[in-house]
C-alpha positions as CSV (number, residue, x, y, z in Angstrom):
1,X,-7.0,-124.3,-118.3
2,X,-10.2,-121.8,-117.3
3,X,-12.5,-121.6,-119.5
4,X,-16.3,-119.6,-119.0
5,X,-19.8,-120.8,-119.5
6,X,-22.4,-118.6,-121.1
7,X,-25.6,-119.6,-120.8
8,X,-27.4,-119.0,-124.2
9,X,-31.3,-118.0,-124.6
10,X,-33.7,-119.5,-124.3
11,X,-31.9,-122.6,-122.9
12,X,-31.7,-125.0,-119.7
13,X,-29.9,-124.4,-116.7
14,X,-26.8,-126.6,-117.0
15,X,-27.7,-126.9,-112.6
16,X,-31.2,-128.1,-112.2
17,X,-32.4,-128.1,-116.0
18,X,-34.9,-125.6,-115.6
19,X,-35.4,-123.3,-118.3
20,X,-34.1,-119.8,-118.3
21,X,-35.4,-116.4,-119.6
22,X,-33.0,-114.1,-121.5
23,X,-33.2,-111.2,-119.0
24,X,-32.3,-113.7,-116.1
25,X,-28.7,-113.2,-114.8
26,X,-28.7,-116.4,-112.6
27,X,-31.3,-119.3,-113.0
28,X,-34.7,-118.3,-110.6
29,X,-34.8,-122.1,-109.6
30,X,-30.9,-123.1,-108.3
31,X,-29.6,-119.2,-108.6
32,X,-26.8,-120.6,-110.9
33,X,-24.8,-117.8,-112.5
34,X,-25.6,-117.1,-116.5
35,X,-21.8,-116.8,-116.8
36,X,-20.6,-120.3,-115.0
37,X,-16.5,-120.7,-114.4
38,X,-16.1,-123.8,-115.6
39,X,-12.2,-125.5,-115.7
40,X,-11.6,-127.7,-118.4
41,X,-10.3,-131.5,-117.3
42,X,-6.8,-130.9,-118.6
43,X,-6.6,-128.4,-115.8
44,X,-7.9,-131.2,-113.4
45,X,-5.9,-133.9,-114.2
46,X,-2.4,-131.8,-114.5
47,X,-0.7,-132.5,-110.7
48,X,0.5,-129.2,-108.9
49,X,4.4,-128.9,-109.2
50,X,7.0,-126.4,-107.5
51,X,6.9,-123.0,-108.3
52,X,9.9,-122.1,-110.8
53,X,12.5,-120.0,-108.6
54,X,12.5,-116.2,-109.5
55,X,16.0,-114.7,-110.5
56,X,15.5,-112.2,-108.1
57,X,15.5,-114.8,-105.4
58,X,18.3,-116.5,-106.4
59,X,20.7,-113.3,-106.7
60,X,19.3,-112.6,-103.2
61,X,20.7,-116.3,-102.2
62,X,23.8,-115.6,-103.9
63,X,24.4,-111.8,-102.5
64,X,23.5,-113.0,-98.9
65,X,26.3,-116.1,-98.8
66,X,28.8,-114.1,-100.5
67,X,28.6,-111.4,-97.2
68,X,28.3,-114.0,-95.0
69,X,32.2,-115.2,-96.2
70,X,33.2,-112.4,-96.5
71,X,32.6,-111.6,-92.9
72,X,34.1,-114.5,-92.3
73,X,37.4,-113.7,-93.6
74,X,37.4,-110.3,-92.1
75,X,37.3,-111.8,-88.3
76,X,40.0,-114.6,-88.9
77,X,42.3,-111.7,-90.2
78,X,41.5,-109.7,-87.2
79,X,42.1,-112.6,-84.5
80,X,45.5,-113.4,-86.7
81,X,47.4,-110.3,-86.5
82,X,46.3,-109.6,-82.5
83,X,48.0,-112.9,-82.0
84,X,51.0,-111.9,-84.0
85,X,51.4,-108.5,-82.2
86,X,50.8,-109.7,-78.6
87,X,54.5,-110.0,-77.0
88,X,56.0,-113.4,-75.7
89,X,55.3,-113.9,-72.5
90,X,58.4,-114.4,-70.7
91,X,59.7,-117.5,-68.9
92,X,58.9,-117.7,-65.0
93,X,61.8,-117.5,-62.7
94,X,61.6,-120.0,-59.6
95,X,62.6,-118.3,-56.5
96,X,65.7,-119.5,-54.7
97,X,65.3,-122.3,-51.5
98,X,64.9,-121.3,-48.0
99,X,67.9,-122.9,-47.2
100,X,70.4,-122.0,-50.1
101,X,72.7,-118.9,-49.4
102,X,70.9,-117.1,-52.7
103,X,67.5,-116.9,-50.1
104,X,69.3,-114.0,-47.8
105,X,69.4,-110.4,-47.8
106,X,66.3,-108.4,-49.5
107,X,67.8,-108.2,-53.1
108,X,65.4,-108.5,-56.0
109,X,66.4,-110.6,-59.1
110,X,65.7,-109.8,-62.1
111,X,65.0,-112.2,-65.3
112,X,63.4,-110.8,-68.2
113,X,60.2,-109.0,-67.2
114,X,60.1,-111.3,-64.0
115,X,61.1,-110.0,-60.9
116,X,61.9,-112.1,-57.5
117,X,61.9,-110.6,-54.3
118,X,64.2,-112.4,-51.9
119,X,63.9,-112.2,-48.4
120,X,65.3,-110.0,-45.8
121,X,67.5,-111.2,-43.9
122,X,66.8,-112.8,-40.3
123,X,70.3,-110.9,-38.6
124,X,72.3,-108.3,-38.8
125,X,76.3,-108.2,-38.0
126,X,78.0,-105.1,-36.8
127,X,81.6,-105.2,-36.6
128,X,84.0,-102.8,-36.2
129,X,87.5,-101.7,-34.6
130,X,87.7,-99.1,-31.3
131,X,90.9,-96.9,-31.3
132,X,92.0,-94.0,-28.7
133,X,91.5,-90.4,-30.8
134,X,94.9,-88.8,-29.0
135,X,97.1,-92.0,-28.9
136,X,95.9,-93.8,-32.0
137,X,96.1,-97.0,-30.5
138,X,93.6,-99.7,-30.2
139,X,91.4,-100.1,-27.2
140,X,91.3,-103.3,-25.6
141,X,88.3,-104.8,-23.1
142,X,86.1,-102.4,-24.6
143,X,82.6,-103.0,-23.8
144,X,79.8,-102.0,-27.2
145,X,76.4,-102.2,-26.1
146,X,73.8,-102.3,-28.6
147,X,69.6,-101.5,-27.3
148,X,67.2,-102.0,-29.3
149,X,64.8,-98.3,-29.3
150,X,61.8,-100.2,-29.6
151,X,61.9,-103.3,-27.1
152,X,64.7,-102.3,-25.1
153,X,66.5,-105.7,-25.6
154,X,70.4,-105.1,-25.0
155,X,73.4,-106.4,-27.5
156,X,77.0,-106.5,-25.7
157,X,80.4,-107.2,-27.6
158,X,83.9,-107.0,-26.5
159,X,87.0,-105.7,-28.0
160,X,89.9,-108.2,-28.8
161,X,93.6,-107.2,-28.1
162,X,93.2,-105.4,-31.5
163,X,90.0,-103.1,-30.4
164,X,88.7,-105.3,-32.9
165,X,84.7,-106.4,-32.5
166,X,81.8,-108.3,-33.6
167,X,77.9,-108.7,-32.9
168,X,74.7,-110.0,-34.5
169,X,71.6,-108.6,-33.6
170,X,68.0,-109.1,-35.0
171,X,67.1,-107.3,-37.9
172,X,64.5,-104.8,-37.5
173,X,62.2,-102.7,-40.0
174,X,61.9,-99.6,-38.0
175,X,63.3,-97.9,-34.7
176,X,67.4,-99.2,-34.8
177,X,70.1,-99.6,-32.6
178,X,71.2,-96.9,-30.2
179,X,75.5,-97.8,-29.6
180,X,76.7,-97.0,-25.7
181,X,80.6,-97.6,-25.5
182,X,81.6,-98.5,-21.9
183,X,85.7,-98.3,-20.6
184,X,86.3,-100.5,-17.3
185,X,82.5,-100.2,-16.8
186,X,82.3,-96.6,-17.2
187,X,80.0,-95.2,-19.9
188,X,82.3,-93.2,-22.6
189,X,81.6,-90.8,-25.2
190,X,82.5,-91.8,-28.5
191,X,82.9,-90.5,-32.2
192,X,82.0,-92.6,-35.3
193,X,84.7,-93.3,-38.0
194,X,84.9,-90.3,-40.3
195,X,86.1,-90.5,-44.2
196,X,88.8,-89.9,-44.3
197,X,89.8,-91.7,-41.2
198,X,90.9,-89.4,-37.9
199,X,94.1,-91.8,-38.0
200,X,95.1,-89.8,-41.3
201,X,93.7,-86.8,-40.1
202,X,96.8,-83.8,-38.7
203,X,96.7,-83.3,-35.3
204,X,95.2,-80.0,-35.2
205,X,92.0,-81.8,-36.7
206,X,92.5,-84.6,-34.1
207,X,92.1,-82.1,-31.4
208,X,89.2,-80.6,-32.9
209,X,87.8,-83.9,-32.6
210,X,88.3,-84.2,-29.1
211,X,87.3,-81.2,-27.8
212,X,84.0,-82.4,-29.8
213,X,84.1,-85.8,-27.4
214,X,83.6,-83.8,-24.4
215,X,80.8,-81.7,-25.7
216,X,77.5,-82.0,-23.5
217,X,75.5,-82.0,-26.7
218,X,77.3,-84.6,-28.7
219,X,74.6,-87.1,-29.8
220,X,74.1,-90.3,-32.2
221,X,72.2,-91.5,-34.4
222,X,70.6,-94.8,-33.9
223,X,71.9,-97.6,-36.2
224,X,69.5,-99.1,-39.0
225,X,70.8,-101.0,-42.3
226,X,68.3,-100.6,-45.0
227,X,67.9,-103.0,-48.0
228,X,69.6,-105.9,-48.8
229,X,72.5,-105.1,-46.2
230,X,73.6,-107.7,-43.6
231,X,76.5,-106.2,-42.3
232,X,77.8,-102.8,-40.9
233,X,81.2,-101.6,-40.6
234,X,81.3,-99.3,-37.7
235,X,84.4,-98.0,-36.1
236,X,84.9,-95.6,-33.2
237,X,87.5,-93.4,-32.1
238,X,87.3,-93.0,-28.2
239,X,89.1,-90.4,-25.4
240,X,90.6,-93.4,-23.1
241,X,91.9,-90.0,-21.0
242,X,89.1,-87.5,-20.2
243,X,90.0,-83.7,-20.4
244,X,87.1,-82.2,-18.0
């Protein structure tokens, strides 16, 4: 509890004891104060305790945990639904062994969202039949050579009884394989199968045909399988009797 002191006149200063005039605002010995601020000992002897909280700082408290929840909640609903929308991701798909007949040819294969490229393949086969365009027979002892444009390396094959033939050859990306047929060692001009074949063709066609055989301009173009492909059909039609 505080409590003031007045210093009544004429009296003692309640400091040094010295007496004190009435027009004197402090004491002219110890310059006390007329008016002393004095605490009573109930004051003194109370021991200092917490301050009360104020309501204000409490709905403060309250306001500022109630946003931090519901911040909270608002992120875990966020990170739910993305997880629920984000597709499945789909199963791999092992690619097939070196050494399993799956591994040739440049195929892709396709599993979901997954896609496996095999491949290509290491060799080519061309294979084919050789027939005479007038006669319609097959040509036996035929020779097929095959060069490659870019290294020059040369591919032979011979025709069976049949005019039948068959040769492998090393794949290639670019350039391909230029065809040269040869008759009892003698280069020949040729004509590639046409669709539909010259062997169902009439003969007025057929001799159309041949009088294209022994054209100076008649030229080929270069073999190249593309993709996945392995294997070429290619048969010729040949004049075994020239007409020049």
């Amino acid at each position: 509890m505080v409590s003031y002191a007045v210093m009544a006149s004429p009296e003692k200063c309640p400091g040094c004891g010295s007496p004190v005039k009435p027009d004197w605002t402090v004491c002219g010995h110890c310059l006390l104060p007329r008016h002393i601020l004095s605490i009573s000992p109930a004051s003194q002897d109370k021991p200092a305790g917490p301050k009360p909280s104020s309501p204000f700082a409490v709905a403060g408290a309250l306001r500022f945990g109630l946003a931090v929840l519901v911040l909270g909640a608002f992120i875990y609903s966020r990170q739910k639904t993305a997880l629920q929308l984000a597709p499945p991701r789909p199963p791999a798909v092992a690619a097939p062994a070196a050494n399993s007949p799956d591994a040739a040819g440049d195929a892709s294969t396709t599993a979901g969202d997954v896609s496996v490229q095999r491949s290509p393949a290491k060799e080519w086969t061309i294979k084919g039949q050789v027939y005479d365009l007038s006669t319609l027979k097959p040509v036996a002892d035929a020779q097929l050579a095959l060069t490659d444009k870019l290294s020059g390396l040369r591919f032979t094959a011979k025709t069976d009884p049949a005019g039948v033939y068959s040769v492998k050859v090393p794949s290639m990306s670019e350039g391909g394989y230029e065809v040269a047929v040869l008759i009892k060692r003698r280069p020949r001009p040729f004509l590639e199968e046409m669709d539909p074949p010259y062997k169902t063709q009439n003969p007025e066609r057929r001799r159309d045909a041949l009088e294209l055989l022994d054209s100076p301009s008649l030229a080929h173009v270069a073999i190249m399988l593309t993709g996945s492909d392995s294997e070429l059909l290619y048969d010729l039609v040949v004049a075994q009797q020239t007409r020049r």
